[in-house]
C-alpha positions in Angstrom: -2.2 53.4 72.8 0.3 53.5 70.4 2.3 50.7 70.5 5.9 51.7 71.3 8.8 49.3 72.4 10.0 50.9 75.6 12.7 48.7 76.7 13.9 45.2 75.9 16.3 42.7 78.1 18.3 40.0 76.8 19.9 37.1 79.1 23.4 37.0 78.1 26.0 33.6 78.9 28.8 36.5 80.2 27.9 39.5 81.3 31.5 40.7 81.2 31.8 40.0 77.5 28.9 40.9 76.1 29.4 44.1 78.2 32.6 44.2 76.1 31.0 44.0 72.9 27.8 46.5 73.7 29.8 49.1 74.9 31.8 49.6 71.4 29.1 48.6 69.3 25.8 50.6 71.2 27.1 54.1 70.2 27.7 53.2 66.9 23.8 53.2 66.4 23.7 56.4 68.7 23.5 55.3 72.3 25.5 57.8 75.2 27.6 55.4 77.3 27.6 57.9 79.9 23.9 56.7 80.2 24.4 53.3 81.1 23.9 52.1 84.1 24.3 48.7 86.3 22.5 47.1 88.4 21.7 43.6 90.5 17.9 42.1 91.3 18.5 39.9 94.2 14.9 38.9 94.5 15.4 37.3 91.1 19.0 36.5 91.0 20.5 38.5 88.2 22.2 41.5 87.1 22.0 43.6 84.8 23.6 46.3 82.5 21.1 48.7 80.9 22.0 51.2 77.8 19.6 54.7 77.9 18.3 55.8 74.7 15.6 58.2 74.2 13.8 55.8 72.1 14.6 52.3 74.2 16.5 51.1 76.6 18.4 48.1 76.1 19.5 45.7 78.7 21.3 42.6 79.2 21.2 40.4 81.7 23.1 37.8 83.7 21.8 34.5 83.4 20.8 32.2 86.5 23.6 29.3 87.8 21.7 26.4 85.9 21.5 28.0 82.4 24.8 29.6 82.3 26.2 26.5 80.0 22.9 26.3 77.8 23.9 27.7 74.3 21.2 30.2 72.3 19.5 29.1 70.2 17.1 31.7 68.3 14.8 29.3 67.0 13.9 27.9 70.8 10.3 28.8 71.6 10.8 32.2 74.1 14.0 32.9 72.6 14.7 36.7 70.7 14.9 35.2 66.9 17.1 38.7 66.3 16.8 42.4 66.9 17.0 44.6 64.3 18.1 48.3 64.5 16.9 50.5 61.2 19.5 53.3 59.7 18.2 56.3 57.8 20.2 55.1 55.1 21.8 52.1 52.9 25.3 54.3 53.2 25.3 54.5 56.7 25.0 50.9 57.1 28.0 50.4 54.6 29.8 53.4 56.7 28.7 51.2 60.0 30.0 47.6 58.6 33.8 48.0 59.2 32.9 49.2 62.7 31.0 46.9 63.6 33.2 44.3 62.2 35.7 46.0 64.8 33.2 45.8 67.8 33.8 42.2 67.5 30.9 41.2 65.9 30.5 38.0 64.3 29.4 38.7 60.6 26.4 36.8 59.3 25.2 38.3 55.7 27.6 41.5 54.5 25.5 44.8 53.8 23.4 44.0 50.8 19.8 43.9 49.3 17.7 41.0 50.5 14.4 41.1 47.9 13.0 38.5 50.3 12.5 40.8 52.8 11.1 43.9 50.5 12.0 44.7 47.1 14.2 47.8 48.9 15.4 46.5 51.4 18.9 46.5 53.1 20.7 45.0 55.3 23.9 44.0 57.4 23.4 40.7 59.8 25.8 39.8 62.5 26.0 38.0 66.0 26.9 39.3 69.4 29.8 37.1 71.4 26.8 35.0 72.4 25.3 33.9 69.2 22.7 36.7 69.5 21.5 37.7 65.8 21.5 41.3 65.7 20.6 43.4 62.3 20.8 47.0 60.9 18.4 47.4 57.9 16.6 50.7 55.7 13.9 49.6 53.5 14.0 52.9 51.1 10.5 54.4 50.0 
């Protein structure tokens, strides 16, 4: 087996927003909003909002009643610490940066090396409407 992510789901506070702020910044990074679909799983009260890439499917997901007012945190055990996406290039993430500023993301670190990571590597970090850290990186050869 080789081991390929297929699909990952994130529990969002509001569905509605985060919807808001997926669907401008998702094809950004190359996903077709005409692939997106919706959905609800009563037998486990949620629903959800998936995005259709070749390469993964991303979803996010309502959250039950009780935690809808619990804030993420990324360093809680079972959380998602951050997600990142990798460009074929340090340029396109420069070209990416204003966009994403204009998805409405919540900027973190600007695009820049970050030696501690790799002695090539770059990256822009930023947060989704719910405090999710998301990242787009290239670690040149």
């Amino acid at each position: 087996m080789e081991p390929l992510i297929d699909h990952i789901q994130i529990t969002v506070k509001n569905l509605e927003k985060a919807e808001a702020f997926y669907d401008k910044f998702l094809p950004l990074i190359g996903f077709d909003l005409s692939k997106k679909g919706k959905g609800r799983v009563e037998a486990h009260d949620f629903a959800v909002i998936e995005y259709v890439h070749p390469n993964i499917t991303l979803g996010i997901n309502s959250p039950r009643a009780e935690f809808k007012e619990v804030d993420v945190h990324r360093r809680r055990p079972g959380s998602l610490h951050h997600l990142a996406f990798r460009a074929e290039s340090q340029e396109e993430i420069n070209r990416l940066y204003p966009q994403v500023v204009e998805a409405g993301a919540d900027i973190v670190e600007p695009p820049r090396y970050y030696p501690q990571h790799g002695e090539k590597y770059y990256a822009l970090f930023f947060k989704d409407p719910d405090g999710i850290k998301l990242e787009i990186m290239h670690e040149s050869s």
